[in-house]
CHARMM internal coordinates of N, CA and C (Angstrom, degrees):
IC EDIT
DIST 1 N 1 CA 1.4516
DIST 1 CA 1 C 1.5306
ANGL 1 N 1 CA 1 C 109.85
DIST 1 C 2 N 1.4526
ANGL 1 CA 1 C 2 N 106.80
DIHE 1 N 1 CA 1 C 2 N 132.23
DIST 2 N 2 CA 1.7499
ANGL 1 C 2 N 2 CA 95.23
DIHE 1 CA 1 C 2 N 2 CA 170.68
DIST 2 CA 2 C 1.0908
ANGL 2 N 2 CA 2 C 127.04
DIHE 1 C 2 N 2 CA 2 C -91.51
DIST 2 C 3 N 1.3349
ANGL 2 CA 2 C 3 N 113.69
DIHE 2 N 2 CA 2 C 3 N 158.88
DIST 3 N 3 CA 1.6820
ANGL 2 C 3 N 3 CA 113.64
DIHE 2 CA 2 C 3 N 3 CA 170.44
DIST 3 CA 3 C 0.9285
ANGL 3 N 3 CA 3 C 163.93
DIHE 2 C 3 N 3 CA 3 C -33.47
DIST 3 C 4 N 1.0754
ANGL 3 CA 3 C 4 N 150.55
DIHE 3 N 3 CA 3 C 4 N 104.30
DIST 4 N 4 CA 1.8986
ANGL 3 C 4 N 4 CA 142.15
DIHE 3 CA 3 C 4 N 4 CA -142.15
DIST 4 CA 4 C 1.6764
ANGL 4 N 4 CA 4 C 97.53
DIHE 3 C 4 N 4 CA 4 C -91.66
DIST 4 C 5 N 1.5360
ANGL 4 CA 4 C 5 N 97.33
DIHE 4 N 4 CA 4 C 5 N 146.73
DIST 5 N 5 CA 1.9079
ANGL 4 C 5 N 5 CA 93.27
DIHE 4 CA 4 C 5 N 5 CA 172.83
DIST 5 CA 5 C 1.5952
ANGL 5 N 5 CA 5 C 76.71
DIHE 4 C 5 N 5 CA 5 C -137.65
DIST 5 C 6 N 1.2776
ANGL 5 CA 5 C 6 N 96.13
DIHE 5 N 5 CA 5 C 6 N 157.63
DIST 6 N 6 CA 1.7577
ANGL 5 C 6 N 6 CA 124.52
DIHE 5 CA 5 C 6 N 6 CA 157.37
DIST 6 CA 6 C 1.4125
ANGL 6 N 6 CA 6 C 110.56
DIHE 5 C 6 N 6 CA 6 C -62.97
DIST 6 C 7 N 1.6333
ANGL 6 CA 6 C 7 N 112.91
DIHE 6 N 6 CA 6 C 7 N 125.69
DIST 7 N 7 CA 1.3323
ANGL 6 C 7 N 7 CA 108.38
DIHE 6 CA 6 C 7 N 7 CA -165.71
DIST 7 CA 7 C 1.6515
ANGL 7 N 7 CA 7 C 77.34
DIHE 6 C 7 N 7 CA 7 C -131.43
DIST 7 C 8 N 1.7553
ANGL 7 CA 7 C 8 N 112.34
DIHE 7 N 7 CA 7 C 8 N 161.98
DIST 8 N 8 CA 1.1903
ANGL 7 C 8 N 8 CA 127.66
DIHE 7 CA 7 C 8 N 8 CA 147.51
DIST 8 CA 8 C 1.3460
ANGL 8 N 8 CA 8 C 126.57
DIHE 7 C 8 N 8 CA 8 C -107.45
DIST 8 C 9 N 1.4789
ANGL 8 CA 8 C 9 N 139.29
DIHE 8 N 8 CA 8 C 9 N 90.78
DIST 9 N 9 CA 1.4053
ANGL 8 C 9 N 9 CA 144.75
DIHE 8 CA 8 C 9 N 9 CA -156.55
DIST 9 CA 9 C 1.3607
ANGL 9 N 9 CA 9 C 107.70
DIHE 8 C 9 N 9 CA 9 C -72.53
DIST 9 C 10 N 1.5771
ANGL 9 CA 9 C 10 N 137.16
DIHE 9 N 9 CA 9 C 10 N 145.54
DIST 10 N 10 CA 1.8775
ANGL 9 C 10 N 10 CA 135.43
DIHE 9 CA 9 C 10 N 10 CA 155.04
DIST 10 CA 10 C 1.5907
ANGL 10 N 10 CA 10 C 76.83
DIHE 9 C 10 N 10 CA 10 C -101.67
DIST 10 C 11 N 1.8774
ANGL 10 CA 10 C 11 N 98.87
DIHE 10 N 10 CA 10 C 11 N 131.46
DIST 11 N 11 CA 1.8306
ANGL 10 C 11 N 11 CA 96.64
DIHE 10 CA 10 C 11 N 11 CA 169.86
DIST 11 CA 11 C 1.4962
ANGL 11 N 11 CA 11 C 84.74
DIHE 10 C 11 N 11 CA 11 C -130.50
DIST 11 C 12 N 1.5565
ANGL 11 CA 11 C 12 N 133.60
DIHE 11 N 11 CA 11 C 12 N 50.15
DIST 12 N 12 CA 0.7774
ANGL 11 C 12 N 12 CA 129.96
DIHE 11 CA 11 C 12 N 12 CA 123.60
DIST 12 CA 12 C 1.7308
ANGL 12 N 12 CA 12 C 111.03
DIHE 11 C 12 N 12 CA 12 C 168.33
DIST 12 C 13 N 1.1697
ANGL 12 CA 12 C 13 N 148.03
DIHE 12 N 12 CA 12 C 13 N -164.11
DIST 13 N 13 CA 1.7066
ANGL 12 C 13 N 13 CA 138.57
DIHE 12 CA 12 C 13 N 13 CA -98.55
DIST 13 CA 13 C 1.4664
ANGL 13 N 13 CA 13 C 87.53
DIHE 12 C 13 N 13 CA 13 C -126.98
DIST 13 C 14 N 0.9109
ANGL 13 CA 13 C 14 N 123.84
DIHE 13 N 13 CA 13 C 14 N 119.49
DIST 14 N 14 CA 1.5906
ANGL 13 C 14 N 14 CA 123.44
DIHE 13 CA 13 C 14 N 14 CA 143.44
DIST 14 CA 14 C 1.5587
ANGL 14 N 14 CA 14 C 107.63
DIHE 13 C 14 N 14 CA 14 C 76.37
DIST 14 C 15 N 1.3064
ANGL 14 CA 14 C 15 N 106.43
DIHE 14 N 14 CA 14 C 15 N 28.34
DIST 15 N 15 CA 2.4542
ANGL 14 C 15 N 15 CA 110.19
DIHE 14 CA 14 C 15 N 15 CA 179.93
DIST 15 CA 15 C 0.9595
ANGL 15 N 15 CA 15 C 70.76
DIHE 14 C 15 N 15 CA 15 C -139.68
DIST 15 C 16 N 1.8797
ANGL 15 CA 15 C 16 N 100.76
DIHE 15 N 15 CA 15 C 16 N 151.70
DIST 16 N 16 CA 1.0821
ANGL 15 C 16 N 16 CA 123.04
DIHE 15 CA 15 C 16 N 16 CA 153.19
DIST 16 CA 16 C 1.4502
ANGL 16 N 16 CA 16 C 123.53
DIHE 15 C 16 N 16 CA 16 C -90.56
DIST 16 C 17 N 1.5671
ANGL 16 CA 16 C 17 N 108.38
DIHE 16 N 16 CA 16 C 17 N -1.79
DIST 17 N 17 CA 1.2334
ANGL 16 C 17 N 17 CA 105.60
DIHE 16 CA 16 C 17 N 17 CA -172.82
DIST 17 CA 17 C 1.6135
ANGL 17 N 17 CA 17 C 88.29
DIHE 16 C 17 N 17 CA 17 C -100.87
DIST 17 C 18 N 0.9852
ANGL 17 CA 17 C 18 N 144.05
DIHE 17 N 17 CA 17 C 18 N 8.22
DIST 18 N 18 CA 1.8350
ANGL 17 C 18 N 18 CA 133.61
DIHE 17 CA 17 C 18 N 18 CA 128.99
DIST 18 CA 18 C 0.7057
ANGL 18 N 18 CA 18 C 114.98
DIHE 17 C 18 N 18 CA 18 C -33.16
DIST 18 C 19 N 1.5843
ANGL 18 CA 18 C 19 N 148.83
DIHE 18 N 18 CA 18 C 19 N -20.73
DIST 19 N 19 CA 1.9145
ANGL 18 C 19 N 19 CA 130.72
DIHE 18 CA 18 C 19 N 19 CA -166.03
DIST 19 CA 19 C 1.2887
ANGL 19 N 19 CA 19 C 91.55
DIHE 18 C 19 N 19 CA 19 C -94.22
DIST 19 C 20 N 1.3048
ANGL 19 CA 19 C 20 N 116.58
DIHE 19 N 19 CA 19 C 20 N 148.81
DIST 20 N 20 CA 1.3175
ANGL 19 C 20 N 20 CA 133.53
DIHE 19 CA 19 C 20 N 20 CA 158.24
DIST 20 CA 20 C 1.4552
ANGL 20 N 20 CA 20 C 118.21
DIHE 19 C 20 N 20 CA 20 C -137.27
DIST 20 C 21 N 1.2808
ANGL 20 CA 20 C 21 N 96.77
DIHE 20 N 20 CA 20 C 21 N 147.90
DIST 21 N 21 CA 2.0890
ANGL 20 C 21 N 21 CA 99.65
DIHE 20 CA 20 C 21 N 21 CA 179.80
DIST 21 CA 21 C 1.3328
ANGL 21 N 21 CA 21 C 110.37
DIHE 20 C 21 N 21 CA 21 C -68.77
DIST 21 C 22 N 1.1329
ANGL 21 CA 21 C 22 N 108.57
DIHE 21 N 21 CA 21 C 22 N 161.50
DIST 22 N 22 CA 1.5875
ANGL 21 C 22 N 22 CA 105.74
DIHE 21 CA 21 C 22 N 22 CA -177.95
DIST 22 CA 22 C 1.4862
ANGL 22 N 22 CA 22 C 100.81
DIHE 21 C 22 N 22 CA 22 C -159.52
DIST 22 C 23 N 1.4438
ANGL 22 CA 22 C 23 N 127.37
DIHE 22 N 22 CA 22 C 23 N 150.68
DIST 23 N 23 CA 1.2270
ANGL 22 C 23 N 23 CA 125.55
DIHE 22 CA 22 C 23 N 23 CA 145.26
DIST 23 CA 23 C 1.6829
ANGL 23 N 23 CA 23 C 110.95
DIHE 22 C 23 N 23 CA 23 C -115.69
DIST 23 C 24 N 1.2131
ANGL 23 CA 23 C 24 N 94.82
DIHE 23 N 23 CA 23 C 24 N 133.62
DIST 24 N 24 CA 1.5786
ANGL 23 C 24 N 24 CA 131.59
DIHE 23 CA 23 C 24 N 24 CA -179.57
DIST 24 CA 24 C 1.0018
ANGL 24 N 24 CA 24 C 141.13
DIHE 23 C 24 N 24 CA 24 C -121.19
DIST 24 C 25 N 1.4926
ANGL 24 CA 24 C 25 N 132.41
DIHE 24 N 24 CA 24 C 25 N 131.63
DIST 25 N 25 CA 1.8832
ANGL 24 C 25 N 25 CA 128.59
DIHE 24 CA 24 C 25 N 25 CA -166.36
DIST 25 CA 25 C 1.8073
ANGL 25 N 25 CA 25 C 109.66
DIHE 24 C 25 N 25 CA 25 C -43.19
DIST 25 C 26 N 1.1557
ANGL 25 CA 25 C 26 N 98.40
DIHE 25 N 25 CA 25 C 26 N 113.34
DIST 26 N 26 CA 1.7786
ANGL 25 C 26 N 26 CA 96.82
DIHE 25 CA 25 C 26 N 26 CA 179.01
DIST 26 CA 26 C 1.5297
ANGL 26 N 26 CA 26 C 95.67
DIHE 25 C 26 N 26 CA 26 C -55.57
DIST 26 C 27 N 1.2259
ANGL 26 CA 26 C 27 N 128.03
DIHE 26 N 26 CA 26 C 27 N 159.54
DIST 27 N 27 CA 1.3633
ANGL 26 C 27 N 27 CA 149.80
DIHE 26 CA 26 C 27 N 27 CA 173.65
DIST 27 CA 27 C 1.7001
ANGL 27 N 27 CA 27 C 111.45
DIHE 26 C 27 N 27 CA 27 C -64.40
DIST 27 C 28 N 1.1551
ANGL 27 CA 27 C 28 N 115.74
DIHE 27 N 27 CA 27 C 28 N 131.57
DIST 28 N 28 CA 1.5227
ANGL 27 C 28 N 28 CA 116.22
DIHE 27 CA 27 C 28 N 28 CA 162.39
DIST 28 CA 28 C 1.7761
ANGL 28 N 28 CA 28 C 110.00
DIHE 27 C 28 N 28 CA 28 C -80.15
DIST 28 C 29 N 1.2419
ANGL 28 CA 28 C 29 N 122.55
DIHE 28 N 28 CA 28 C 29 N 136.87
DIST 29 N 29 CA 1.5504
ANGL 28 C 29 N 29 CA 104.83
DIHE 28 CA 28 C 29 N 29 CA 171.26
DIST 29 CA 29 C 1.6258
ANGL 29 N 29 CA 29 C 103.13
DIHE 28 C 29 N 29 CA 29 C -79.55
DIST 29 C 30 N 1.3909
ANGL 29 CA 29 C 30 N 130.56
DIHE 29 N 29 CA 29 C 30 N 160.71
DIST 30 N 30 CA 1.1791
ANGL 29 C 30 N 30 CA 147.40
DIHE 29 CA 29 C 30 N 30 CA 153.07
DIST 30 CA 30 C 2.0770
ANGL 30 N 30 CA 30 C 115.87
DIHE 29 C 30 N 30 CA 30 C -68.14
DIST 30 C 31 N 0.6251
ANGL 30 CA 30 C 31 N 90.68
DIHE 30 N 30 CA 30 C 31 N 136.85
DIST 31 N 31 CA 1.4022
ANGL 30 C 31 N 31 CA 103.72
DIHE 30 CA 30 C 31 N 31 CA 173.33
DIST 31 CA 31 C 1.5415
ANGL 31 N 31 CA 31 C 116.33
DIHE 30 C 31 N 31 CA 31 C -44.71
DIST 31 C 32 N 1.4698
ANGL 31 CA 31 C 32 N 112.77
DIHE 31 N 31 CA 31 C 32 N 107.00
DIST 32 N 32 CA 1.8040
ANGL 31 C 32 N 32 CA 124.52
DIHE 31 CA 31 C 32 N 32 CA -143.56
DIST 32 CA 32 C 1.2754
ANGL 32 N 32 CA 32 C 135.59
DIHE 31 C 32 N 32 CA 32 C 51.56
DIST 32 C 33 N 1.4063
ANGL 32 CA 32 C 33 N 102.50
DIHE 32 N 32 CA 32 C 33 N 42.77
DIST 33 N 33 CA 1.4896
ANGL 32 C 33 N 33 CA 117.24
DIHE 32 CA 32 C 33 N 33 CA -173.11
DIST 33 CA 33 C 1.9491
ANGL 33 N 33 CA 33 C 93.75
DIHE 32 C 33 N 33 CA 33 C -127.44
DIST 33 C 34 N 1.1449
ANGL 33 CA 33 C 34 N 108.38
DIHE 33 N 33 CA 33 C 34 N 174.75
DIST 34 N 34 CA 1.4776
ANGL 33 C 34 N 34 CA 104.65
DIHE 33 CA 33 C 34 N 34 CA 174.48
DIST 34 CA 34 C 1.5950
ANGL 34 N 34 CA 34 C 105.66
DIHE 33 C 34 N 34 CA 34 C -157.51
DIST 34 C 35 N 1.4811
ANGL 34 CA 34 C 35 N 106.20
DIHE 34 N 34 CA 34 C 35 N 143.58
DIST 35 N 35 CA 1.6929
ANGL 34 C 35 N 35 CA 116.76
DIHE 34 CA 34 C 35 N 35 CA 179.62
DIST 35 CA 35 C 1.6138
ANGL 35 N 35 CA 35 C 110.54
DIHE 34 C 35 N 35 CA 35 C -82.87
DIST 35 C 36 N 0.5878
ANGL 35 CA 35 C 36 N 122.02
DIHE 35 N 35 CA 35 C 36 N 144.61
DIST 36 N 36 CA 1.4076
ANGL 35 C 36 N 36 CA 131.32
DIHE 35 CA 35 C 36 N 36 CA -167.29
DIST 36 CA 36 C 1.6307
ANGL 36 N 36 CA 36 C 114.65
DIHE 35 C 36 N 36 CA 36 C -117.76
DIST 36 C 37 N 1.0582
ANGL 36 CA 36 C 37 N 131.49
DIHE 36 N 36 CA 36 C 37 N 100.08
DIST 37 N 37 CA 1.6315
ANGL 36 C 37 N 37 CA 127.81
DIHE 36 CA 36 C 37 N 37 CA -163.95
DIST 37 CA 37 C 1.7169
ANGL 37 N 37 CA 37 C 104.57
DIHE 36 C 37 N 37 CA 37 C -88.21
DIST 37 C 38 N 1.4460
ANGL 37 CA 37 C 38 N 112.69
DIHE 37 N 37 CA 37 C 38 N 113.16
DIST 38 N 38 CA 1.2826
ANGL 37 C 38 N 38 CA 105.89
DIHE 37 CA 37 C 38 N 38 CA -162.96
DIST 38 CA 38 C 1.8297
ANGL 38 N 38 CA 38 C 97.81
DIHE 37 C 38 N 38 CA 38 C -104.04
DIST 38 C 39 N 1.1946
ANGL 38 CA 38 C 39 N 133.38
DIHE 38 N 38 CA 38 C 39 N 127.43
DIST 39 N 39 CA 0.8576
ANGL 38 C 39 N 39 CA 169.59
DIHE 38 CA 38 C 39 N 39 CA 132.47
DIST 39 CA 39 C 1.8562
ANGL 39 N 39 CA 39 C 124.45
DIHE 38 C 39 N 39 CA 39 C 17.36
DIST 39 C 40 N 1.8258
ANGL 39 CA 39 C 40 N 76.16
DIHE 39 N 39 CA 39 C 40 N -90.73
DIST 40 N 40 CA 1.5193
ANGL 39 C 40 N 40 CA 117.23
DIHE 39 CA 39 C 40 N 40 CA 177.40
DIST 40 CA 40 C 1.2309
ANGL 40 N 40 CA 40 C 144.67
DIHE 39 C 40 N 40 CA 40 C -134.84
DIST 40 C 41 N 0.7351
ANGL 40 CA 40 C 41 N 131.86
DIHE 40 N 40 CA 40 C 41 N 132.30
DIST 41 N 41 CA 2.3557
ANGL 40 C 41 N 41 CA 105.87
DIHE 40 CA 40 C 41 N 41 CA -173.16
DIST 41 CA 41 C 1.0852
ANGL 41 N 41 CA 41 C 99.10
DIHE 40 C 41 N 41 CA 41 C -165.20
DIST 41 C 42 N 1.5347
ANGL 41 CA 41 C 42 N 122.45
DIHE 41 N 41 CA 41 C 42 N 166.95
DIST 42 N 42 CA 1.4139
ANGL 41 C 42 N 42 CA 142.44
DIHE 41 CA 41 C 42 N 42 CA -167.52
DIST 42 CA 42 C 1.7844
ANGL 42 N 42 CA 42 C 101.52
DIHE 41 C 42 N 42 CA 42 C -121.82
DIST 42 C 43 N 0.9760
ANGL 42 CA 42 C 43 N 114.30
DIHE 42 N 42 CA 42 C 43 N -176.11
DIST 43 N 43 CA 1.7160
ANGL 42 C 43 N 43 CA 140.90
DIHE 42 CA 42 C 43 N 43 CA 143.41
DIST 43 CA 43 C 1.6369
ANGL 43 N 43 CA 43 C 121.31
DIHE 42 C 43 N 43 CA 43 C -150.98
DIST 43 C 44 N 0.8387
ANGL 43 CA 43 C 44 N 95.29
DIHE 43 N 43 CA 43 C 44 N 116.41
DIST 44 N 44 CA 1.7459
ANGL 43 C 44 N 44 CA 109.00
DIHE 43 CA 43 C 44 N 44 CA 170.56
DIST 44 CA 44 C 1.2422
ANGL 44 N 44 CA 44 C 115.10
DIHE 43 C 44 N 44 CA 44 C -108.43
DIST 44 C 45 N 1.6428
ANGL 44 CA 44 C 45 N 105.98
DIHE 44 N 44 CA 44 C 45 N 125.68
DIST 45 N 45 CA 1.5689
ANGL 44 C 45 N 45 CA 103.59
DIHE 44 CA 44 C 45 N 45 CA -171.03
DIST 45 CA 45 C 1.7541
ANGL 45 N 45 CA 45 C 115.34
DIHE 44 C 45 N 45 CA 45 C -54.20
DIST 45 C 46 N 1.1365
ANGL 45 CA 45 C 46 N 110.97
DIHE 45 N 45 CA 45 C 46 N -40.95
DIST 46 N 46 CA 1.6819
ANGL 45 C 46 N 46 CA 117.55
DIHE 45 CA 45 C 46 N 46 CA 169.75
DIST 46 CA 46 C 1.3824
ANGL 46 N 46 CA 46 C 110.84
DIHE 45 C 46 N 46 CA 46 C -45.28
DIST 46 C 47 N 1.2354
ANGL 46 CA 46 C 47 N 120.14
DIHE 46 N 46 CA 46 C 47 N -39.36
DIST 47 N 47 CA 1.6690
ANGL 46 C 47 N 47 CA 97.55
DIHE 46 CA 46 C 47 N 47 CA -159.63
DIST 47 CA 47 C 1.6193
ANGL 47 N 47 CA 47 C 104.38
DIHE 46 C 47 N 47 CA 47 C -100.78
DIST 47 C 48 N 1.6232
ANGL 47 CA 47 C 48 N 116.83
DIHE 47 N 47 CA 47 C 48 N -2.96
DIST 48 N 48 CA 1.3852
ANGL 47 C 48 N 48 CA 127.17
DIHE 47 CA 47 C 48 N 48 CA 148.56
DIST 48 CA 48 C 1.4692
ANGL 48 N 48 CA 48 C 131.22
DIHE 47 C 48 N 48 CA 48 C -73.79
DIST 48 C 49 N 0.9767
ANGL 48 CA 48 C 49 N 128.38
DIHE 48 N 48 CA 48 C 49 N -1.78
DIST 49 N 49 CA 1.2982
ANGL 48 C 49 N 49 CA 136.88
DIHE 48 CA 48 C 49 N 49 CA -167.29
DIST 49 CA 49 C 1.7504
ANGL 49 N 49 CA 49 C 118.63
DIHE 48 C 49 N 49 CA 49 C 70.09
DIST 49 C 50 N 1.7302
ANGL 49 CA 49 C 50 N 122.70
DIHE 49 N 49 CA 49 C 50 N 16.97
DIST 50 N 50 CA 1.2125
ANGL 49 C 50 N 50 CA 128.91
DIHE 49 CA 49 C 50 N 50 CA -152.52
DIST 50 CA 50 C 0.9340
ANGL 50 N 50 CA 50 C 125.42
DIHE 49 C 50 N 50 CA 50 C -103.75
DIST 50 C 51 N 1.3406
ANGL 50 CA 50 C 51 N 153.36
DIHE 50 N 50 CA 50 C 51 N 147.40
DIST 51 N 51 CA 1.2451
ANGL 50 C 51 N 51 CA 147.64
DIHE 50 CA 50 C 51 N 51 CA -152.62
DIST 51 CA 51 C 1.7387
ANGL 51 N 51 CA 51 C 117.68
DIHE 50 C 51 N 51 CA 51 C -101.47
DIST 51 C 52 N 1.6627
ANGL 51 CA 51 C 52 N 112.05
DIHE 51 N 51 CA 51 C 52 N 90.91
DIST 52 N 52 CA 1.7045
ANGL 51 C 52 N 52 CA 99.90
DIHE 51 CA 51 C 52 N 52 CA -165.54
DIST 52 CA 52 C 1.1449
ANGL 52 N 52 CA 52 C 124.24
DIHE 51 C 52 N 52 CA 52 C -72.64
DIST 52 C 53 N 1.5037
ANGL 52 CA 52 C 53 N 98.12
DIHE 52 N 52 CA 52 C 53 N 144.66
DIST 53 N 53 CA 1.5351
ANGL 52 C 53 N 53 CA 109.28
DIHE 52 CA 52 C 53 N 53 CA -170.28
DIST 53 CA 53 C 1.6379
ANGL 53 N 53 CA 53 C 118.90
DIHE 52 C 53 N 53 CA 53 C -55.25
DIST 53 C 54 N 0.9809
ANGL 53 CA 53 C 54 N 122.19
DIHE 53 N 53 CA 53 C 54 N 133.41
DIST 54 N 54 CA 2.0566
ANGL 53 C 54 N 54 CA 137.00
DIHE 53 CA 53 C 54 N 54 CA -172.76
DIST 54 CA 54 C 1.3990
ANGL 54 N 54 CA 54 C 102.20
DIHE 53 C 54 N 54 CA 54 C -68.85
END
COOR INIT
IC SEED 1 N 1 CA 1 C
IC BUILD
């Protein structure tokens, strides 16, 4: 079975209350490709195109 990673989903256009958590098959890399273990990260409705919540 493969691996689950913490995903953040948009399940749909322009809300922020569209994201949902998710766990999802971590990625296999392809042959000269590389996985990248990410850390930390943000979302800001601005730099998504999204409409912030009032």
């Amino acid at each position: 079975m493969r691996q689950l990673m913490k995903a953040v989903i948009l399940k749909g256009y322009r809300e922020m209350e569209k994201l949902e958590y998710a766990q999802v098959p971590k990625p296999i890399p392809q042959p000269g490709k590389v996985l990248i273990k990410l850390v930390a990260s943000s979302i800001l409705p601005k730099n998504c195109g999204l409409k912030p919540p009032l």
